[in-house]
N, C-alpha and C positions, 0 to 999 in steps of 0.2 A: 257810675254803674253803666253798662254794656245794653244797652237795647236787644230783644231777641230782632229787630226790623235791620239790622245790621247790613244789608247789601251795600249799604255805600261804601263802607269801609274794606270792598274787598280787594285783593291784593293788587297793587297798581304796579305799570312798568317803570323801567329807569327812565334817567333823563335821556337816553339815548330812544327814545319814540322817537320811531317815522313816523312823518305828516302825509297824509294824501293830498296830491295836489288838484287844481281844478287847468281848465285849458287859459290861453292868454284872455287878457280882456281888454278890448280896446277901446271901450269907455269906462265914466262908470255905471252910467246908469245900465249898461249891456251886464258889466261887471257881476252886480248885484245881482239880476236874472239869470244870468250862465253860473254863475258859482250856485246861488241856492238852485237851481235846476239841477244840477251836477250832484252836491251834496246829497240831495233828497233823495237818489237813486240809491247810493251809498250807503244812506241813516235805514232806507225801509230793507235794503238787502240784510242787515244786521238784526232787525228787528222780528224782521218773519218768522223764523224758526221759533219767536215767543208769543204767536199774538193770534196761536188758536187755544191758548191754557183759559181756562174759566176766569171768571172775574177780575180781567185784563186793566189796568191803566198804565196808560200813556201822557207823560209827561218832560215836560220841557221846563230848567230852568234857568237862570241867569247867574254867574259863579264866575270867578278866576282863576285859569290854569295855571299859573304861575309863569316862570320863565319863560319867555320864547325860544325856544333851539333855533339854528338856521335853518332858513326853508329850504327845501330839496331844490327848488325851480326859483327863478327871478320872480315866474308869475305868480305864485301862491304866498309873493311879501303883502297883497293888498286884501286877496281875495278869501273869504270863510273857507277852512278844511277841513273836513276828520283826522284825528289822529287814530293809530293802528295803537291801541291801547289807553290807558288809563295813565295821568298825569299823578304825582307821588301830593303836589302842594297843593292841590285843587283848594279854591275857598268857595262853597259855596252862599251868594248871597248878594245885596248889597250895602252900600252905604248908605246912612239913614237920610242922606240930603236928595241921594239918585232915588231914595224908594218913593219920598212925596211928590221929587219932581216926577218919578213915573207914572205915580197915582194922578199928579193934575192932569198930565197929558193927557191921560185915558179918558178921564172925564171932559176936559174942554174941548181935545183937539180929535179922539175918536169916539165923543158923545157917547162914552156908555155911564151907565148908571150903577155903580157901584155899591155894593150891600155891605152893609159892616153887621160881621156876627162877632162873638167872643167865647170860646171854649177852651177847655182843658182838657188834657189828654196824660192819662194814666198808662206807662207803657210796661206791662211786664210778660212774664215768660207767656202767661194764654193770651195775647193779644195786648190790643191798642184799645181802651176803654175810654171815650170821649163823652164827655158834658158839657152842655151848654149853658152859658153865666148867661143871666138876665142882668138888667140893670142895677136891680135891687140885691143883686149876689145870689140870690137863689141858681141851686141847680139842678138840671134836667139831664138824667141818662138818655143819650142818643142810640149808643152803640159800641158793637164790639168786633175787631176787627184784625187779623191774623195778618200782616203786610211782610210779603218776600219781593223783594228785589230778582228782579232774574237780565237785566241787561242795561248796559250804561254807552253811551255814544256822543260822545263830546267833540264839542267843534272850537277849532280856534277861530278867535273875530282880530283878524289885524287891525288896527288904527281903533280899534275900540277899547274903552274902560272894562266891557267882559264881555266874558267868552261864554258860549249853551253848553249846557250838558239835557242828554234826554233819555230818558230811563223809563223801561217798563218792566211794570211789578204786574203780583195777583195780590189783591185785598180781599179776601176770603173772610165774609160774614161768619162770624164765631154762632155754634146753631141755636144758643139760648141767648138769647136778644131783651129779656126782662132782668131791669137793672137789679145789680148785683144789692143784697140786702145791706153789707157793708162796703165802704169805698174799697175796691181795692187797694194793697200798696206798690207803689212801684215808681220807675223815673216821672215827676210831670213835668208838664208842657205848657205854659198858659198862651194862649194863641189869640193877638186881636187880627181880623180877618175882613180886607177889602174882596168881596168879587164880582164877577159878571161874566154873564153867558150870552158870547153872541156865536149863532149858529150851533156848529160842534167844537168852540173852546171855548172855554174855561180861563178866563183871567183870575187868579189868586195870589192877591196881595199882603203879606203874610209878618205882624210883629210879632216875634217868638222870644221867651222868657218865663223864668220860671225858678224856684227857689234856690234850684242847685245848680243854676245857670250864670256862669261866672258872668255873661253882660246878655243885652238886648242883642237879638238880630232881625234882621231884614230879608226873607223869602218874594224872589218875584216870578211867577212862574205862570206856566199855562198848559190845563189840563184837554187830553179828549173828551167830547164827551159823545159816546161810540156806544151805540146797541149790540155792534158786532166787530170788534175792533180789525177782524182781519177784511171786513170788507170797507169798513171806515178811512182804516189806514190806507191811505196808498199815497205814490210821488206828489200828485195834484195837492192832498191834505197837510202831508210833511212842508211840502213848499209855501205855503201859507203861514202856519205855524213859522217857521224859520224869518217869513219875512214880518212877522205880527212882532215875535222875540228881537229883531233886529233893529226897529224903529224905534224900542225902547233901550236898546243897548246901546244906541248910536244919538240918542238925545244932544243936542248941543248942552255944555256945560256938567255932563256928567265928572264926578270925582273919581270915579272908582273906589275901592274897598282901604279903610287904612292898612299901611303896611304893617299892622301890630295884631291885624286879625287874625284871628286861631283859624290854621288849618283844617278842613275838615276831619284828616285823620287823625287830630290828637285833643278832638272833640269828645266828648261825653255821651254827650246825647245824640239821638236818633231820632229823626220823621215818623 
């Protein structure tokens, strides 16, 4: 079944994408700061024209673009780009080995404190209807919630297992918010859910699964969290973000995603 939250799957370019490049770099450690400097400029130009719409989020996750095309420049073989479009095989996600190893890290080596909730999410044509499992199976109406996608900005990561994508929607609070007398029907989602908020991001570490869901997947991502996203957003915020997403993309020992994982566009289900 089709999701009405459908943005991801909008229509992507050929393989024939240009890459944006960033300038030489001649360390790495320079490397990493000129390229995400460079990029950030890049990512927030694309993003502006969406990020004075009402109940704005902004989010960043970790995914596979598939093939690498050649790079336009020598220098853009090492360094993070945008591409000037949308990739056709994007997977987004990871493998179940990169997600624990990314959850340890978070908690040992950037000491946060990680929250596990667990919910389900009922996705039909009036929104995205979410409930929270207890331990005991019991459940709790949260909410209801209308999510359009309105822009995608993906960067390739050389030498890494995966590559960001960063996307901002409107979640649009549905206006009767007292749960519905019957469950609704529609696509579910069973969702167990690592996060933590330090500052204005959002770590969400995310098991996704669910009846009509041909396997388990692996969501690792990081949300804003912006009282006024056009003045939250800016290069300084994106730069940060980019280098938070990078230290877990660049893990030693990552696998990356198996080769057998379903594309995102010929996926089912919907966020």
């Amino acid at each position: 079944m089709s999701s009405p939250e459908s943005g991801e799957a909008k229509a992507c370019a050929d393989t024939k994408t240009q890459e944006f490049t960033s300038a030489p770099q001649p360390t790495e450690a320079a490397s990493n700061f000129s390229a995400t400097a460079s990029i950030a400029h890049a990512i927030l130009a694309r993003m502006k024209p969406f990020l004075s719409e009402q109940y704005i989020e902004v989010e960043a996750r970790l995914c596979d673009l598939g093939a690498h095309p050649p790079p336009l420049t020598a220098n853009s073989v090492s360094a993070p780009h945008l591409l000037n479009g949308s990739c056709r095989g994007i997977q987004v996600g990871v493998s179940a080995e990169d997600f624990h190893r990314m959850r340890d890290f978070l908690e040992a080596e950037e000491k946060l404190s990680l929250q596990h909730t667990k919910t389900e999410d009922v996705i039909t044509r009036d929104g995205r209807y979410t409930y929270a499992i207890a331990e005991d199976g019991a459940e709790t109406f949260v909410g209801c919630i209308k999510k359009k996608r309105l822009c995608n900005v993906e960067v390739r990561v050389p030498g890494s297992r995966y590559d960001i994508r960063l996307s901002v929607s409107t979640e649009e609070p549905r206006k009767k918010q007292d749960a519905p007398a019957v469950k609704p029907q529609g696509f579910v989602r069973q969702k167990s859910r690592w996060t933590a908020t330090e500052g204005t991001y959002e770590y969400a570490l995310t098991r996704v699964g669910g009846p009509a869901d041909e396997k388990t997947t692996f969501e690792v991502e990081i949300e804003g969290v912006h009282a006024d996203a056009q003045k939250g957003v800016t290069v300084a915020w994106l730069e940060e973000l980019m280098s938070r997403l990078l230290k877990m993309a660049r893990l030693e020992g990552n696998t990356g995603l198996p080769r057998n994982a379903v594309p995102l566009n010929q996926r089912k289900q919907r966020r």
